[in-house]
N, C-alpha and C positions, 0 to 999 in steps of 0.2 A: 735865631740870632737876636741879639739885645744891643742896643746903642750902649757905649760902655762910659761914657764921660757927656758932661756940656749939657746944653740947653734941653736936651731930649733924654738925658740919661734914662736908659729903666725902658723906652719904648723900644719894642720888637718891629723888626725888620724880615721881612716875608722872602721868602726865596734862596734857603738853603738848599735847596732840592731840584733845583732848576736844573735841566740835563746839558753838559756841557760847561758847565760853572763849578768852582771851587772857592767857596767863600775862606776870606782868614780867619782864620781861628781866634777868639777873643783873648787869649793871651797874648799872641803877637799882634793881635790890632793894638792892644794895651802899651806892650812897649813900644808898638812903630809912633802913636802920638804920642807918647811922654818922648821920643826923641826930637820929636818935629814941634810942638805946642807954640814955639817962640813963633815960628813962620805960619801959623794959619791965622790969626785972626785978620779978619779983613782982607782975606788973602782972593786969588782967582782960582778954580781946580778946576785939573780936569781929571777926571776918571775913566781910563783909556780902559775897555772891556769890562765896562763897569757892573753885569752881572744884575745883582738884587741892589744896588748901587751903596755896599757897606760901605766903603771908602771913604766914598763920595758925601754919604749923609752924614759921617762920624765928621768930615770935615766941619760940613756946615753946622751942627750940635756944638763945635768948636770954636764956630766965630766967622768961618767963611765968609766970605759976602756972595759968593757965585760957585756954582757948578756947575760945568760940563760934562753931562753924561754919554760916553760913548758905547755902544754897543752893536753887534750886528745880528746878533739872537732877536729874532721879535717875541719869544716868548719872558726871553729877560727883561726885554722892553716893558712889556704890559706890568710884570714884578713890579719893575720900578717904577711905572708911572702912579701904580698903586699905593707904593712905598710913599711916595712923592706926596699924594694926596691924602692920606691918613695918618701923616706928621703933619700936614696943613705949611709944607715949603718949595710949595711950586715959584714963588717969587725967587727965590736964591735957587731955581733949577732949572738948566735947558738939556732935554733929552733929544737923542740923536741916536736914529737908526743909522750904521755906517759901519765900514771896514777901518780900521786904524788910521791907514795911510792915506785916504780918499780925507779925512775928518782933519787929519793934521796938514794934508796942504790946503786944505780948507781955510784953517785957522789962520794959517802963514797968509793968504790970499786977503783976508780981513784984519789983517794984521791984529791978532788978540795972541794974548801972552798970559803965561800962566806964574804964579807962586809955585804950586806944589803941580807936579805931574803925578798920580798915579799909574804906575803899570803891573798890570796881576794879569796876563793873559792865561788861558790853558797852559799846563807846565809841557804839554806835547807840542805847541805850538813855539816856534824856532823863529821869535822875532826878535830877542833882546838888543843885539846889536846892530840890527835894521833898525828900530826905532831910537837906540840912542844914536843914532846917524841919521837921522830924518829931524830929530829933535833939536842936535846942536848945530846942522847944515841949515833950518829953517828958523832958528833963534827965537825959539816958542817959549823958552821962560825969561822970567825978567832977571834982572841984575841980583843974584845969590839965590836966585829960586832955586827949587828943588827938584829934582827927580827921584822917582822911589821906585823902585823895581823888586817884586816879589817874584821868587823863582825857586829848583829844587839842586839847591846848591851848587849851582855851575859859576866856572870858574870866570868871573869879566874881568874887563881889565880896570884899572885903579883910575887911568883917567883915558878919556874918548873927547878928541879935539877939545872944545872947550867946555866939556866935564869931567871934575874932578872927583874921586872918591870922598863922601864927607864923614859915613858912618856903615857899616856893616856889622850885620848881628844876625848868626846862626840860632835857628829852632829844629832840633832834631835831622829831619829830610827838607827844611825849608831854610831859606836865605834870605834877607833883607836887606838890598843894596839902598842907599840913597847918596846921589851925586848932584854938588852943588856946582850949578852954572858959575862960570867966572868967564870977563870981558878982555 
């Protein structure tokens, strides 16, 4: 996997192969930030099942100021703490061994809010609309932040309390939701 835009273009990203991970494919990482590029600079992320933490680093390559890496894989951990270290952006990175839900009331608890959410969980794993119910009951993004939901084309709904549909875009067997917060 190769960083595909931003400060790090062209550097590889280790942990396609991680068991239990499904990295995005560079074309649809490609269109997800040409839809989003306005909302990350300087932005907060978090990367919920962040894996080899593609996401999450394509952010920061983008302008990020901060990452949140979540994960509950410890072997995706050690990926990414490698990842982390051999781009030389440990300062723009906090890595977190955790389960989704245990990480996000976490957050709500320290009160930190995010710009962009990613969520790319395993496509077996049946959390979408738990965690956009934990996300908008706990008012984890800030005012127009973003959520992004990668999944294998199931059907959500357009808006969820106070998320709204902002943009969807189908690749083949994959979907990319993203839902903008509104107050």
């Amino acid at each position: 996997m190769k960083i595909i835009s931003g400060t790090l273009k062209g550097r590889n990203i280790e942990g396609y192969n991680i068991e239990g991970t499904r990295p995005t494919m560079d074309r649809v990482k490609e269109s997800l930030f040409g839809m989003i590029q306005d909302y990350i600079k300087e932005s907060t992320v978090l990367d919920l099942f962040a894996g080899s933490g593609n996401l999450g680093i394509e952010a920061i390559s983008n302008g990020a100021n901060i990452c949140y890496f979540i994960d509950n894989n410890k072997e995706a951990i050690q990926v990414l703490n490698k990842n982390i270290t051999t781009l030389n952006i440990k300062n723009k990175s906090r890595v977190i061994l955790s389960d989704w839900k245990k990480a996000l009331n976490t957050f709500s608890t320290q009160n930190i809010k995010f710009d962009l959410i990613f969520i790319d969980p395993p496509y077996d794993y049946d959390v979408y609309e738990k965690i956009l119910n934990k996300v908008s009951t706990l008012h984890l993004l800030t005012d127009s932040g973003l959520l992004i939901l990668e999944h294998r084309n199931l059907h959500l709904p357009t808006t969820y309390q106070n998320l709204t549909l902002y943009k969807e875009r189908n690749y083949g067997n994959k979907s990319i939701n993203i839902y903008k917060y509104f107050v």
